[in-house]
N, C-alpha and C positions, 0 to 999 in steps of 0.2 A: 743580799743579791750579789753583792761584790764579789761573796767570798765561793758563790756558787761557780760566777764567770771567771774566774781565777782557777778553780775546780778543774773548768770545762779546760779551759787553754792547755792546765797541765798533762791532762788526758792527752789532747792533740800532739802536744810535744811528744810525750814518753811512744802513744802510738806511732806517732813518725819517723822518729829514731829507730824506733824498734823494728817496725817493716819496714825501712829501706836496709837496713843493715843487713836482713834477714834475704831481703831480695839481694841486695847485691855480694853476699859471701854466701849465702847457702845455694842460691839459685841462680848464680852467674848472672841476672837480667842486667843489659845495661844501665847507665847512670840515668838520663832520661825519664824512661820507663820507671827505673828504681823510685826516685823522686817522685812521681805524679802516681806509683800505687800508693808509697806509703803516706804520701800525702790525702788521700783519696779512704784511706783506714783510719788516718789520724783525722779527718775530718768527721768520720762516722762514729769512731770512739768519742770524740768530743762531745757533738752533739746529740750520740746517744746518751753521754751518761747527764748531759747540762737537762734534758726533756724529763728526763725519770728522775734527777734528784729533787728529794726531797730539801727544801731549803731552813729547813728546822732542823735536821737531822745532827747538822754538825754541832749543835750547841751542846 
């Protein structure tokens, strides 16, 4: 289960990085804004992939 919540976190991270970076150099939005989409992606990434993984799968 650890390794799944571990899993999840990483998703969130790389997703948050990724769109805000994305908002704030491709799409000019400001910092704000930037922060609470990518947050708001990296939240959905997370917790999509934590519901559907399989917790056997990684063995």
């Amino acid at each position: 289960m650890a390794d799944r919540r571990t899993r999840a976190v990483g998703q969130f991270v790389v997703g948050f990085l990724v769109a805000t970076a994305v908002e704030l150099f491709l799409f000019d939005v400001p910092l704000p804004r930037a922060l609470a989409l990518g947050a708001a992606i990296g939240v959905g990434l997370g917790l999509g992939w934590y519901l559907t993984a399989d917790g056997e799968a990684d063995e």
